[in-house]
C-alpha positions as CSV (number, residue, x, y, z in Angstrom):
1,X,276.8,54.9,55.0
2,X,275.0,58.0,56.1
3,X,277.4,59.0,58.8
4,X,280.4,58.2,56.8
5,X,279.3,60.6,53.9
6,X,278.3,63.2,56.8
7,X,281.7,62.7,58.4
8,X,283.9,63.2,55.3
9,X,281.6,66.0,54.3
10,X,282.7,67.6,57.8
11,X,286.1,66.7,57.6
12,X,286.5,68.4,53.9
13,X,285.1,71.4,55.4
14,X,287.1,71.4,58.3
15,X,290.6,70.8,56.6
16,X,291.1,74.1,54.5
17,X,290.0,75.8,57.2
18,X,292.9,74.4,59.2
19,X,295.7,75.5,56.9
20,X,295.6,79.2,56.8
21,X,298.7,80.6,55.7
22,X,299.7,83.6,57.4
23,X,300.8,86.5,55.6
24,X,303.6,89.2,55.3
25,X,302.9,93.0,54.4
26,X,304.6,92.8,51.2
27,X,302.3,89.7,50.0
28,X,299.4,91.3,51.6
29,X,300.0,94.5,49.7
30,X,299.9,92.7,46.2
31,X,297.0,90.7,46.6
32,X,294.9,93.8,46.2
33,X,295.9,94.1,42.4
34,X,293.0,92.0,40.2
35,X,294.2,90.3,37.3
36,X,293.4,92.8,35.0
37,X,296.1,95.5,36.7
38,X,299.7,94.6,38.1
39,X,302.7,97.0,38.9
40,X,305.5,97.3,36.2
41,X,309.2,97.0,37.0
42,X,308.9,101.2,36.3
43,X,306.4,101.2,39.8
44,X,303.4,102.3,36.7
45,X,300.3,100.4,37.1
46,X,299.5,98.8,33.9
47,X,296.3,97.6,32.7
48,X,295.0,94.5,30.6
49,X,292.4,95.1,28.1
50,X,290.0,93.0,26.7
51,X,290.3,92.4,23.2
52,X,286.6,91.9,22.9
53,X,286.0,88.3,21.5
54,X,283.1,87.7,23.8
55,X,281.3,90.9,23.0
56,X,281.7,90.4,19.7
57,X,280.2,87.3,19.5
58,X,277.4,88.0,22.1
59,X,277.0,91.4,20.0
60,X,276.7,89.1,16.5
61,X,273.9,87.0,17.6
62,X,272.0,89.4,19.4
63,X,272.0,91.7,16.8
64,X,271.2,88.8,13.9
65,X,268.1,87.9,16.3
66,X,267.1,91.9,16.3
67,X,267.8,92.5,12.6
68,X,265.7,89.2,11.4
69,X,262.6,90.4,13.8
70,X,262.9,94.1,12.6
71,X,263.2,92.5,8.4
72,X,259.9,91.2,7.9
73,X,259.7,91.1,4.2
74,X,261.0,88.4,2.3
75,X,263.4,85.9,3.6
76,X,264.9,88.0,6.2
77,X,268.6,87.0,5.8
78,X,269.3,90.5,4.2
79,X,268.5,92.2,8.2
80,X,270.3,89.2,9.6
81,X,273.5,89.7,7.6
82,X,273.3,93.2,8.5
83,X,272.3,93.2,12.4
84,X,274.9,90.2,13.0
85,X,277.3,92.9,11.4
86,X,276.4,95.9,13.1
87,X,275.6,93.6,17.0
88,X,279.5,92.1,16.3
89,X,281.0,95.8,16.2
90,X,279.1,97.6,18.6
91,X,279.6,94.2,21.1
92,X,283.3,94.6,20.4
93,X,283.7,98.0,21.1
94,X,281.8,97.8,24.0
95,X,283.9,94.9,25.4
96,X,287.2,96.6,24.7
97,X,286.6,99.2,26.6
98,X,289.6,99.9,29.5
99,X,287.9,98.9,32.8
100,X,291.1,99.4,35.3
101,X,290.9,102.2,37.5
């Protein structure tokens, strides 16, 4: 059972290697582009931008766990409330930012 498992894990190594697709200069040319940039039909290069979900979540609970250590009176949801507020927008702006050459 040993050898078999070794074998196909050979054989699934071997395989992809096996089919390499050659290229022409024009395919070669556009594979350079990331995801986040692509030529328009004008020749511009046109970037995506984030619309900033994940900082803004990732900004909201970091700044919820920062405002309820820095609130230590009281129950503490007052500097939760407001560090979730202020983490969400600051993580959202910094997200959004353009990041395309």
């Amino acid at each position: 059972m040993r050898t078999l498992m070794l074998a196909i894990g050979a054989a699934s190594l071997a395989v992809p290697a096996s089919f390499v697709v050659p290229t022409d200069g024009a395919s070669a040319k556009k594979r350079h582009y990331s995801y986040r940039e692509w030529r328009g039909r004008d020749g511009r290069m046109y970037c995506r931008k984030s619309n900033g979900t994940t900082g803004l979540i990732v900004g909201g609970v970091g700044g919820a766990l920062v405002g309820r250590a820095v609130d230590t009176r009281g129950d503490r949801a007052t500097g939760t409330i407001l560090g979730a507020a202020a983490g969400a927008l600051i993580g959202k702006e910094i997200d959004s930012k353009r990041r395309c050459r």
